[in-house]
C-alpha positions in Angstrom: -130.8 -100.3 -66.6 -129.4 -96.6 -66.5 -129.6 -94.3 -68.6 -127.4 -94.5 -72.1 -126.1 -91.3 -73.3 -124.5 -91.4 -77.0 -121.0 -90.8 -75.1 -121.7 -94.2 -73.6 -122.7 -96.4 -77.0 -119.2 -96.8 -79.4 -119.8 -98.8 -82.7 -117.3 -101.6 -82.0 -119.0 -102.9 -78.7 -122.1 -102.7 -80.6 -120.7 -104.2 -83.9 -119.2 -107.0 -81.6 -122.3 -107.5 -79.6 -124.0 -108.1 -83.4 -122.1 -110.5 -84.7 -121.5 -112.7 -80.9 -125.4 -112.6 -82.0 -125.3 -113.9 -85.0 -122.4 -116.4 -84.1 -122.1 -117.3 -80.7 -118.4 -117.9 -80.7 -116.2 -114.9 -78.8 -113.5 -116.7 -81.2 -115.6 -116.7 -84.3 -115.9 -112.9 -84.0 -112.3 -112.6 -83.1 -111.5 -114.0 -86.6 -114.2 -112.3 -88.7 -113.4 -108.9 -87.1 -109.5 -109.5 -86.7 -109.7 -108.2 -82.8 -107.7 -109.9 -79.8 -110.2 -112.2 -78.0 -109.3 -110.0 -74.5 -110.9 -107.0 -76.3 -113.6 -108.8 -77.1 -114.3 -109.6 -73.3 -113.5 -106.1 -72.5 -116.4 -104.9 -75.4 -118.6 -107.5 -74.4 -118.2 -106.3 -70.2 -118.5 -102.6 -71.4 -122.2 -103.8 -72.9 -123.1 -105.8 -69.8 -122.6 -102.7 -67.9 -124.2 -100.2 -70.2 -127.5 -102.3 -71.0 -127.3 -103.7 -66.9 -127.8 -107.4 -68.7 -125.7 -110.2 -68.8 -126.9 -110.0 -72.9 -125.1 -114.0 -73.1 -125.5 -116.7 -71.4 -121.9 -119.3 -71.8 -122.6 -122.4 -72.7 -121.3 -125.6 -73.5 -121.6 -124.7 -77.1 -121.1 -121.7 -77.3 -122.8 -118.1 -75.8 -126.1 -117.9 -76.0 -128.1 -114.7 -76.4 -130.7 -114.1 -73.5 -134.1 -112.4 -73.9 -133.0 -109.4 -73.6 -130.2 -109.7 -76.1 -132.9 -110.9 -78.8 -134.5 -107.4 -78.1 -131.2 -105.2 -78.5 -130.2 -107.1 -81.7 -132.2 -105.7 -84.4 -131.7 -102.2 -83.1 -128.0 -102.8 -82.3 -127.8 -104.5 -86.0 -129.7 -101.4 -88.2 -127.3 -98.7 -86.2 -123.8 -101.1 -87.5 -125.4 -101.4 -91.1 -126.1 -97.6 -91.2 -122.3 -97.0 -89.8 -121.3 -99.2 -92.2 -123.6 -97.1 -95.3 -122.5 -93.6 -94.0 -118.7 -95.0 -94.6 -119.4 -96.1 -97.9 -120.9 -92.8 -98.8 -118.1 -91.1 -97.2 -115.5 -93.1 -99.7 -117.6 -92.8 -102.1 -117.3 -88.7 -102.1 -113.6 -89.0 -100.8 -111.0 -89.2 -103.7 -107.9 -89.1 -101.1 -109.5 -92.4 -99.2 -108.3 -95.7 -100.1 -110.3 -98.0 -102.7 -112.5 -100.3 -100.8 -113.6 -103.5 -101.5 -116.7 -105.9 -100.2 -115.0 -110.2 -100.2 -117.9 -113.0 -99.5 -115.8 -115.9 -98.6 -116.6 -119.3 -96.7 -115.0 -119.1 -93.6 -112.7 -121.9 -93.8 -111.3 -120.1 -96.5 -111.0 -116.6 -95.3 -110.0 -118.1 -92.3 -106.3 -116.8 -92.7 -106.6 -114.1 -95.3 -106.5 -110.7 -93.5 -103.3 -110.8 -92.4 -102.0 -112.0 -96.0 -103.9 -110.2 -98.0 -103.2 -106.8 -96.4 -99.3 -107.8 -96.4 -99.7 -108.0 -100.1 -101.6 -104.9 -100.2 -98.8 -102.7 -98.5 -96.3 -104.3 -100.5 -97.4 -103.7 -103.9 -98.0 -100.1 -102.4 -102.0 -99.8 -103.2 -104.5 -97.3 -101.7 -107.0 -99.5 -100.9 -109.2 -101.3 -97.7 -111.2 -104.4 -97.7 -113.9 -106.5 -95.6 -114.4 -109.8 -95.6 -117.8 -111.2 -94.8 -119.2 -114.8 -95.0 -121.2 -116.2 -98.1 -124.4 -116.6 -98.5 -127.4 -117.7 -100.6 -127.4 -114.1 -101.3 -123.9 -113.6 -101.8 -124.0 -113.6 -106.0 -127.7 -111.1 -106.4 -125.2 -109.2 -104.0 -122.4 -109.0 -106.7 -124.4 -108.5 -109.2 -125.5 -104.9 -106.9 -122.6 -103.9 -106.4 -122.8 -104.7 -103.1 -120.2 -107.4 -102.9 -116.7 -106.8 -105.3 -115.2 -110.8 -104.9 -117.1 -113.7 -104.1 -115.7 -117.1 -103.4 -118.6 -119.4 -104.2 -119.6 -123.0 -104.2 -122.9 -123.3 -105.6 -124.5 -125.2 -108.2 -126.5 -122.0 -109.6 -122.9 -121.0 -111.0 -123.3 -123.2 -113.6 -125.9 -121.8 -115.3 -124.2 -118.1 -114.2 -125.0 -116.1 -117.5 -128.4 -116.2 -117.2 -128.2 -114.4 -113.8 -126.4 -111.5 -115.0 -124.5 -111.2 -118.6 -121.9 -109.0 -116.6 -120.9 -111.5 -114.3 -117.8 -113.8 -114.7 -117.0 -116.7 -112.7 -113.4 -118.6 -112.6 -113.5 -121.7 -111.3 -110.3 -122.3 -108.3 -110.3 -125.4 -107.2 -112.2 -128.9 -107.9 -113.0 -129.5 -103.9 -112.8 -133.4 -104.2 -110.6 -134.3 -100.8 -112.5 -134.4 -98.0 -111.8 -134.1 -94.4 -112.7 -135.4 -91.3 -113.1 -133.3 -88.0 -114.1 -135.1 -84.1 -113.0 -135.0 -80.7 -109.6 -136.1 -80.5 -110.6 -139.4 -78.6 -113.0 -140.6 -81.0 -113.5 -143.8 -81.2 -113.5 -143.5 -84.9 -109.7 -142.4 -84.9 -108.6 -146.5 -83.6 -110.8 -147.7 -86.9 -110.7 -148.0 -90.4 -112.0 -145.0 -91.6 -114.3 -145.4 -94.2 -117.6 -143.6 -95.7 -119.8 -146.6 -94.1 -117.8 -146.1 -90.6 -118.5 -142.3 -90.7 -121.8 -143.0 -91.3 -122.3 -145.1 -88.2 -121.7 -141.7 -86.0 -124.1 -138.5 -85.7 -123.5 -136.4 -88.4 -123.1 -132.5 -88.6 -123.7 -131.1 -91.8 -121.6 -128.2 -93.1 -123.6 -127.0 -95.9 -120.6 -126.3 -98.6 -123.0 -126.3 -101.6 -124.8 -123.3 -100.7 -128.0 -123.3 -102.4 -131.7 -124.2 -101.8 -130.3 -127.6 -101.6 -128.2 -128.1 -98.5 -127.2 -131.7 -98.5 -123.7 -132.3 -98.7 -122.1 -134.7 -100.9 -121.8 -137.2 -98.3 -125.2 -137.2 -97.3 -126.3 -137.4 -101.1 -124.0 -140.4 -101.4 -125.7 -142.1 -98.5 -129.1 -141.7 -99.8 -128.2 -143.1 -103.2 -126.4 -146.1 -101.5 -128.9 -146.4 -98.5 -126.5 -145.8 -96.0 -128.4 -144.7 -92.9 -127.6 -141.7 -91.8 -127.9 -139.9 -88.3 -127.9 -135.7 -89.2 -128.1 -134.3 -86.2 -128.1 -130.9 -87.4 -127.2 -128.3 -90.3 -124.7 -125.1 -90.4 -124.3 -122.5 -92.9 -121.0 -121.6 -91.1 -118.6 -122.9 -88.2 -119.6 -120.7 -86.2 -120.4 -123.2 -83.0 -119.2 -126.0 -84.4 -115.8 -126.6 -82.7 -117.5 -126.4 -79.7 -120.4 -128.5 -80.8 -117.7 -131.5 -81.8 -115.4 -131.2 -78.8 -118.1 -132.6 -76.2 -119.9 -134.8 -78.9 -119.7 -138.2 -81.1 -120.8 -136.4 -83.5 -118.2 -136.0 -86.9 -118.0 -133.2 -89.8 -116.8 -133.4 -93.2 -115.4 -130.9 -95.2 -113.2 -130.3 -98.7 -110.9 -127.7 -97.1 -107.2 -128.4 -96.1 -107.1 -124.9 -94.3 -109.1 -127.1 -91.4 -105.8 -128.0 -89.9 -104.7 -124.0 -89.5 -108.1 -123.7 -87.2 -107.9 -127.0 -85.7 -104.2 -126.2 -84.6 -105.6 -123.5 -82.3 -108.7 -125.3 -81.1 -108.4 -127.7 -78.1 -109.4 -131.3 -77.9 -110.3 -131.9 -82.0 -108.6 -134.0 -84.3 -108.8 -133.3 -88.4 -107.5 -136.1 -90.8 -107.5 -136.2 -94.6 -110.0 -139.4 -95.6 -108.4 -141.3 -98.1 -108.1 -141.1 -102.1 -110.0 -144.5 -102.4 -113.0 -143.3 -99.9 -112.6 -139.4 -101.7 -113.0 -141.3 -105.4 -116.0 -143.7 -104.1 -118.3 -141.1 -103.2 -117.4 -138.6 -106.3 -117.5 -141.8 -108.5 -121.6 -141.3 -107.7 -121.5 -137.6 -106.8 -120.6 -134.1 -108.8 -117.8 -132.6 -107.7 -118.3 -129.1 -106.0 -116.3 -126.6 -107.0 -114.8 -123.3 -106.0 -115.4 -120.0 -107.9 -114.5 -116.7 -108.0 -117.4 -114.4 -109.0 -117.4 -111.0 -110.0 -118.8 -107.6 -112.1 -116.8 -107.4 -115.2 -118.6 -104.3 -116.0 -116.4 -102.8 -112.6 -113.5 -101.1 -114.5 -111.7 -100.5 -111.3 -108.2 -102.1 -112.4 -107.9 -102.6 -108.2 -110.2 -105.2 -108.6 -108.2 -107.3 -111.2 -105.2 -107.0 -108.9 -107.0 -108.2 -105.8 -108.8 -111.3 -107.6 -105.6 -112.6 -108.7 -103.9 -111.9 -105.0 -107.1 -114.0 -103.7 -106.7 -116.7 -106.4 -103.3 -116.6 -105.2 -104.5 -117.4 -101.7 -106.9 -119.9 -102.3 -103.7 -121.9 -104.2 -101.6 -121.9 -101.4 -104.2 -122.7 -98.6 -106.4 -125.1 -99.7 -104.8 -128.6 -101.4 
């Protein structure tokens, strides 16, 4: 490896290089970051070179982080989080900057915001910036920080949300009681009668939706109250990897968001069909309906934050059903 000068190391190969870590989809990190794939590749090449690694390894699934990659992470990871803290700060002691605000979304969900949500932004003519990340188990300690303005949550600890923090106020969207079916598009489940015992019968892939200490989904709750055996061949927190995952699998997914059909348009050889009312109504007959929140401070009095939760309601309304 030669040597690296400071000249040689920008923040958006590095910040690039994090999150193809953390996600190992190029087009994952396309979407989160809102960057053309072909820079991507051109970040990703200008690493190779500087580092004298391949860093990834493409795979069926996905790109997978050599040896040598798990060694530049964490270092590559502290200098993007201290960029990100020194632009903060800067904001912070800036009156002419724009108004920024922190969004923890699932990314189904987010999936197609940027772009609409900054349209609305320059439209109503405000001064402000935003960054959408995905949520986590720590996404609501994070609001109540500071940390994180907006969170869209779906978790059963917001039930019980006034005893986390008196400041924090949660509005719930959408009752998330369709559900959806993703596969190859040659699955032999797609010439049957799709039903919750025919799912069943195929290896499962869990998207955890509910995103608590308990990650079973509704549909594998249902199945262990009914018996129904059930192959899980593995558990996400995110989609990031799971396109590809399905695409060269039997595997299926389930999940509660219409907005699947706006990623699956763009994704090659998977199918995504709407289960039925009857099948929908048979499994929340037995199980509690997750729902869709929006969290946040109400002790913020930034009247830029009332405006942007009712522009994200907004959003939520017209993408999901």
């Amino acid at each position: 490896m030669r040597d690296i000068t400071f000249s040689d190391l920008d923040l958006l190969s590095l910040n690039i290089l994090v999150n193809l870590y953390e996600s190992k989809s190029a087009t994952s990190v396309s979407h989160k970051l809102n960057i053309p794939a072909p820079k991507i590749s051109r970040c990703l090449k200008h690493a190779r070179e500087l580092f004298g690694n391949e860093l990834f390894i493409r795979k069926k699934y996905g790109l997978v982080p050599n040896e040598f990659a798990g060694k530049i992470y964490p270092i590559a990871k502290e200098i993007v989080e201290c960029s990100k803290s020194l632009q903060k700060l800067h904001c912070e002691n800036s009156v002419e900057l724009a108004h920024h605000f922190e969004i923890a979304s699932p990314d189904l969900i987010s999936y197609t915001f940027p772009k609409v949500l900054l349209t609305s932004i320059r439209n109503a003519g405000k001064d402000m910036s935003f960054n959408i990340s995905t949520c986590t188990r720590k996404s609501i300690d994070s609001i109540v920080t500071g940390e994180i303005d907006i969170g869209l949550c779906c978790c059963n600890i917001i039930d019980d949300i006034k005893n986390i923090d008196e400041n924090l106020e949660a509005i719930p969207l959408k009752k998330l009681n369709k559900l959806f079916l993703i596969c190859h598009h040659e699955h032999p489940i797609l010439k049957q009668e799709i039903t919750l015992e025919s799912i069943a019968a195929y290896p499962f892939v869990n998207v955890n939706v509910d995103d608590t200490k308990q990650k079973r989904s509704p549909f594998q709750a249902y199945c262990d109250a009914n018996n129904i055996q059930l192959n899980t061949e593995m558990d996400l927190s995110s989609l990031s990897g799971i396109f590809e995952y399905l695409r060269s699998t039997q595997a299926v997914a389930l999940l509660p968001y219409s907005s699947i059909y706006n990623m699956i348009n763009s994704t090659h050889n998977l199918h995504a069909c709407r289960i039925s009312d009857v099948e929908s109504e048979r499994l929340y007959m037995q199980i509690k309906v997750p729902t869709l929140y929006l969290v946040y401070n109400k002790a913020k009095a930034d009247p830029n934050l009332q405006w942007l939760s009712t522009q994200i309601q907004d959003l939520v309304n017209t993408a999901l059903h």
